[in-house]
Each structure stands twice: as structure tokens, then as C-alpha cells.
N, C-alpha and C positions, 0 to 999 in steps of 0.2 A: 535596247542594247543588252547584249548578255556579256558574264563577268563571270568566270571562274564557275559557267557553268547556272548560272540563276539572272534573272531579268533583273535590270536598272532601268527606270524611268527618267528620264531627261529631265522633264519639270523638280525633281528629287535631288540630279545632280547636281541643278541649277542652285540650288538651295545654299548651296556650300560655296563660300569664296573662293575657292579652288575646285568646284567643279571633281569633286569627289566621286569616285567610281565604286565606292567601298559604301556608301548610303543606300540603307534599305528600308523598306516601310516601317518598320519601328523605331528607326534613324529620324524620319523625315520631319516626323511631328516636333521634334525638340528645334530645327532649325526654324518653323515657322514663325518667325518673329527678328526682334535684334539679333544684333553679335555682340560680343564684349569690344570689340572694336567701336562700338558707337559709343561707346563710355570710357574707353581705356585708349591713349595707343602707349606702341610699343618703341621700346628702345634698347639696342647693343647696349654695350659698353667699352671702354677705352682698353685698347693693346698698349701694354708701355713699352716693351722692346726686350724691358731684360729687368724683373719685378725683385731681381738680388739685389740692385740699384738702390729702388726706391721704395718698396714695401716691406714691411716687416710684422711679424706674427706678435700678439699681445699674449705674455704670459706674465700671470699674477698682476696684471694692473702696469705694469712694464714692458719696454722694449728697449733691443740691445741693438745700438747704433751703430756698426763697424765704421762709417763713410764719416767724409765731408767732402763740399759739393763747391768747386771754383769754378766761374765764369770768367772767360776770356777769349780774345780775337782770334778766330782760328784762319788763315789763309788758303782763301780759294785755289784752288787747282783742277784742272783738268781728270785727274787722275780720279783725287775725291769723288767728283759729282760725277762719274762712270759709278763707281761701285754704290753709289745711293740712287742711282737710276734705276727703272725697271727694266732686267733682263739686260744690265750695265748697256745701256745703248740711250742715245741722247741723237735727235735730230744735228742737221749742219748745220742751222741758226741757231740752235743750243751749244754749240762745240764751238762756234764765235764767238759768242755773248760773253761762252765762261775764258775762253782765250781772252778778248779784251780785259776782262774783267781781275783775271791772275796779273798779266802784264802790268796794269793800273795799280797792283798791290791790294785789292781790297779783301776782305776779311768778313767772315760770317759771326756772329755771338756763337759760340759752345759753352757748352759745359763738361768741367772736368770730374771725373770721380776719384778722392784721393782715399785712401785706407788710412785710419785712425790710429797711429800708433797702439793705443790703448780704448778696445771700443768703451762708447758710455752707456748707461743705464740711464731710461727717458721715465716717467711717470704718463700714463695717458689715461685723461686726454691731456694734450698738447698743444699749443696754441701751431707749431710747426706741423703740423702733424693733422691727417682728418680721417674719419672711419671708411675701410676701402671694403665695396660688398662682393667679397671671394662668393663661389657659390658653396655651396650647403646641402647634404639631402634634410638638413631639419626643415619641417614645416611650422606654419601659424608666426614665429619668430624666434631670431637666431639673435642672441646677442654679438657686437661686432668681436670680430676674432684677428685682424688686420688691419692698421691704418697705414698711410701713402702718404710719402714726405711731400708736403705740400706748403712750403711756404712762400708767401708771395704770389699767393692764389696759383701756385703750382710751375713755378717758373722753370725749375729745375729739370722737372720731367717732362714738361712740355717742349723746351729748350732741348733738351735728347732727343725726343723724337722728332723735332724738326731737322735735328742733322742726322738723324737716322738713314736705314733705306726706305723706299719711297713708300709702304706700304704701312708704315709707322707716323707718317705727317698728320694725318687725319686725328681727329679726337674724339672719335664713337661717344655717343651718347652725351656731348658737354652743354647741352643745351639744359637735360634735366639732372647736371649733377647739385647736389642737396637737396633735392624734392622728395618729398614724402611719398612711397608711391609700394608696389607690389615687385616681388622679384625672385626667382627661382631659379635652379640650377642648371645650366642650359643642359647638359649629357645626364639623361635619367631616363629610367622606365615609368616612372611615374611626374607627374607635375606636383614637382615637391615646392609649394607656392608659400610664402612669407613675407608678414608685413616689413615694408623699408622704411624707418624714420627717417627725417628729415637729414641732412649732415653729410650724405655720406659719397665719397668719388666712385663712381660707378667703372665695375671690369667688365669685360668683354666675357667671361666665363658663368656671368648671371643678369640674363637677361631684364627689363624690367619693363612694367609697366605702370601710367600716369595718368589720373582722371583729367579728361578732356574740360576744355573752358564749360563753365556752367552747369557743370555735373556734380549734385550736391553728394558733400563728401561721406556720408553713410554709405553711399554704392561701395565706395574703395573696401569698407568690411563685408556686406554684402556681397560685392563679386569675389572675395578670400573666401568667404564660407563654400562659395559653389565652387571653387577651385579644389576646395580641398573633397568634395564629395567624389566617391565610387563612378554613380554617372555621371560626372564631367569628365573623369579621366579615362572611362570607356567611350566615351564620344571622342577623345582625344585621339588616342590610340586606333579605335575601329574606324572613325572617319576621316578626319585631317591630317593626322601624322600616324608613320606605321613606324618612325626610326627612334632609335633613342635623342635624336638631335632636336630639343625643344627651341624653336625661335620664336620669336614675340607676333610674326604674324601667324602663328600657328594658335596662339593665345586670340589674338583678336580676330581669329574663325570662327572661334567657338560661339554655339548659340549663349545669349546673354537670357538667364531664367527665368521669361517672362511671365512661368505658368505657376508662381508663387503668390500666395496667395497675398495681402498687405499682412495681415498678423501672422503669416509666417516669415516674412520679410523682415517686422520687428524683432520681432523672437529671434531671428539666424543674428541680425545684428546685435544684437546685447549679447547671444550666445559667443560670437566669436571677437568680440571685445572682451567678455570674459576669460576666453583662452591666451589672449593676446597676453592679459594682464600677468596671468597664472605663470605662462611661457616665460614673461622677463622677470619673473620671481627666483626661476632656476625650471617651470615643470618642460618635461619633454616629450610633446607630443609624437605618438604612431600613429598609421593609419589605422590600426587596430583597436585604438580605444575609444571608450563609450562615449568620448565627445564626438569623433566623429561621422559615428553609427548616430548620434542626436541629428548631425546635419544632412545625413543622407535622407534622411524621414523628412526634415523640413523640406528638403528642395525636391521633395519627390513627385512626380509628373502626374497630374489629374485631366483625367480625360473630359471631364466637366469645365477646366478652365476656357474663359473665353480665348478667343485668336488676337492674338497679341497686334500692336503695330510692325509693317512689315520693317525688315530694316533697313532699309532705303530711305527711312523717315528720322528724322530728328529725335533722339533721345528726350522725354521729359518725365517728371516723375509720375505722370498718369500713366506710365509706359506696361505697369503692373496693375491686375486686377484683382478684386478682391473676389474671395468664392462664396461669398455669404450676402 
């Protein structure tokens, strides 16, 4: 196959979950082995409809509450559930059901949003209240900058979107919200990648990813370190994605860096535990500074490493070998 002028090899393309046309012999050799997909998957995050609602920005340790938020019976109509339909059009056995259903008098749970005479001033954290992960271009970790009125493990705002329009019912990503996991910013030139504590409601505008059952939990620092290296995000960019629109399976494309040696695997992880730590003290990492010019050395590609398992195999942690 020829591409813009220069040969691709099919067994090459094949290499890439997406069947990559942009892979070339110096490409090939990093995908031989896992993906981060066999250690990670991925997951959106939750649309709330209208985030004036129910998020709010932490400044100085506070947030400013304009709302209060009433539940009450709101009555079916025909009218209503056109406009929260998709493309306002509802089947004939749908336009009956909700006909019987007005006729009968019956009634959906809503919620109201009422404006606070006098807004108040909240202290977080919150017991109403939980950390929401906005995205970010910082890398390594961002302390949280937004929480999402959440009380009643989120009634309020889940109760909106269920009488929303139809494209607001769903609740992207509610399986892993408060799980400790990785998360970056979905619209970026680079994979600005940072660790997620535990806590926090997950948005649609930063993607996230979650170490799969049985994967012990060092990989989660260990695949941050190679996220944040130069060649992972020229493999990002030259092979899997050419757009700024990062999604989570474009994360678990990426080759998983099998050709590390064990003592540089230790090394990357204490290395980027140590940044972790540094980051929520206040430090703010670039791509530019010498931690991680340390991590591009660590994960850098030895043509000596053995041939990884392919990955199509089960992740375990003999999945790295050592070069000594």
C-alpha cells in the first residue's frame, strides 16, 4: 500500500487498533507488544445539560451558591415529551401511551431551580457537594478547581437530565465516578495526562482512564510516566490520532511500554510518585522541565529488549523484561 507517496505494510497497519495508515518502520517496533488498553480502559464523562445549574468554581477554599433546588410533580403532556424527544418526533405507540398517560393525570418527578434571594458562601469540601474533573492542560496533577452539587448521591442533577432532551438521559462514565484513575483533557495538542484521586464526578470534557481488574496498582504511575513522555505523544499524534480531539480509545491504542527495562520501571515509578507529590504541594509541571526530560530517558526504546507478549494476551506483570 502506498500513503502519501511512501510504502505501508499491512502486517504494520495491522499492529494498530485502528488499522493506522500513518505507521511506518520506526512506528512498528513500539506497537509490538500490549496496548494500554490491556491495563487501562477508558471512559467519557457525564453532560449535565446546563453546568450554571449545578457546578460551581472553588475560589479560596469557597464557593458561591446562587440556587436552591425543589422537587416536585411535574405533569405529563404530550407537548413536553415532543420537545425532549429526538428530532421532537416520537413513534404512534409513543403519542398513545403519553395520550393515555396526560388523560390519567400522571406526573414525572422534576426538579426546580430557584434563585437565592441572597446567594451563600459554602466552605469545600462539602458534605453536598463532590470534586467535578473539568479538564486542564496541567499535567502529573491538578488540584480540584470545581465541585458538582451532589447531594443525595446526585439526585438533583440526575433528576434534570432525566427530564431533559433525550440526549442528556444517559450518564456517561457513572460506573467509575470516585475511582482513582488517570484523566486528561479531552481538546489538546498534546496528551496533557494527570493523576485522578479518588472522589471525584466525572465530565464529559476530560476523558478518564481505570486500571482493569487484577492489574496491580503501580502500572496506574507507570503508564502516567509514559503518558507524559515526548514518544508517547509522537506516537499519539503520528499514529493513532492526527486531531486535537483526544478520546479514551485513542489512549488505549497506544502501545503499552513493554521495552522498559524492571529497574527502569521502578525508577519511572518512584520518579513520578515523586512528581505527584511535588504537583499537590503547589509545584507546576511543563513539558519542558527536567523531570520530564528524566522520563523520556527512562522509557526510551532499546533495540536489545526482548519481544514483549503480544497483545492479544493477558496482561501480567512478567509482561516487562528486564535488560540485564
Amino acid at each position: 500500500m502506498i500513503v502519501d507517496g511512501e510504502q505501508r505494510l499491512r502486517h504494520q497497519i495491522e499492529l494498530t487498533d485502528n488499522f493506522s495508515w500513518r505507521i511506518t518502520d520506526d512506528h512498528a517496533k513500539y506497537f509490538d507488544g500490549p496496548k494500554l488498553g490491556d491495563y487501562l480502559i477508558a471512559s467519557s464523562g457525564m453532560t449535565v445539560g446546563k453546568n450554571e445549574y449545578f457546578v460551581r468554581k472553588i475560589e479560596n477554599g469557597m464557593i458561591i451558591e446562587p440556587y436552591e433546588f425543589e422537587f416536585f410533580d411535574d405533569p405529563i403532556t404530550l407537548e413536553k415529551e415532543k420537545a425532549r424527544a429526538r428530532l421532537g418526533k416520537l413513534s404512534a405507540s409513543q403519542i398513545e401511551k403519553i395520550k393515555r398517560q396526560a388523560a390519567a393525570g400522571l406526573t414525572r418527578r422534576n426538579v426546580r431551580v430557584v434563585k437565592r434571594v441572597q446567594p451563600v458562601r459554602i466552605p469545600i469540601p462539602h458534605p453536598d457537594y463532590r470534586y467535578y474533573n473539568k479538564g486542564t492542560n496541567a499535567i502529573v496533577y491538578c488540584a480540584p478547581t470545581h465541585v458538582i452539587y451532589w447531594r443525595d448521591k446526585g439526585d438533583a442533577v440526575l433528576t434534570f437530565k432525566k427530564n431533559g432532551n433525550w440526549y442528556l438521559h444517559g450518564v456517561g462514565g457513572q460506573p467509575y465516578f470516585g475511582r482513582e484513575g488517570l484523566t486528561w483533557q479531552l481538546i489538546a495538542q498534546n496528551l496533557h495526562m494527570r493523576y485522578l484521586p479518588e472522589g471525584y464526578i466525572l465530565d464529559s470534557g476530560a476523558p478518564c482512564a481505570f486500571l482493569r481488574a487484577g492489574i496491580e496498582h503501580d502500572e496506574l504511575y507507570f503508564i502516567l510516566g509514559w503518558a507524559l513522555t515526548n514518544l508517547c505523544n509522537r506516537l499519539l499524534k503520528e499514529v493513532i490520532n492526527h486531531t486535537k480531539n483526544i478520546q479514551g480509545k485513542d489512549v488505549e491504542r497506544l502501545p503499552y511500554p513493554w521495552w522498559v527495562s524492571v529497574r527502569n520501571k521502578q525508577v519511572a515509578i518512584a520518579h513520578i510518585q515523586q512528581m505527584i507529590t511535588a504537583a499537590q504541594q503547589g509545584r507546576r509541571f511543563t513539558r519542558n522541565c527536567a523531570e520530564i526530560k528524566e522520563l523520556d530517558a527512562l522509557y526510551a526504546f532499546s533495540e536489545t529488549a526482548p519481544r514483549a507478549v503480544h497483545a492479544s494476551t493477558t496482561p501480567v506483570q512478567g509482561a516487562l523484561f528486564s535488560l540485564h
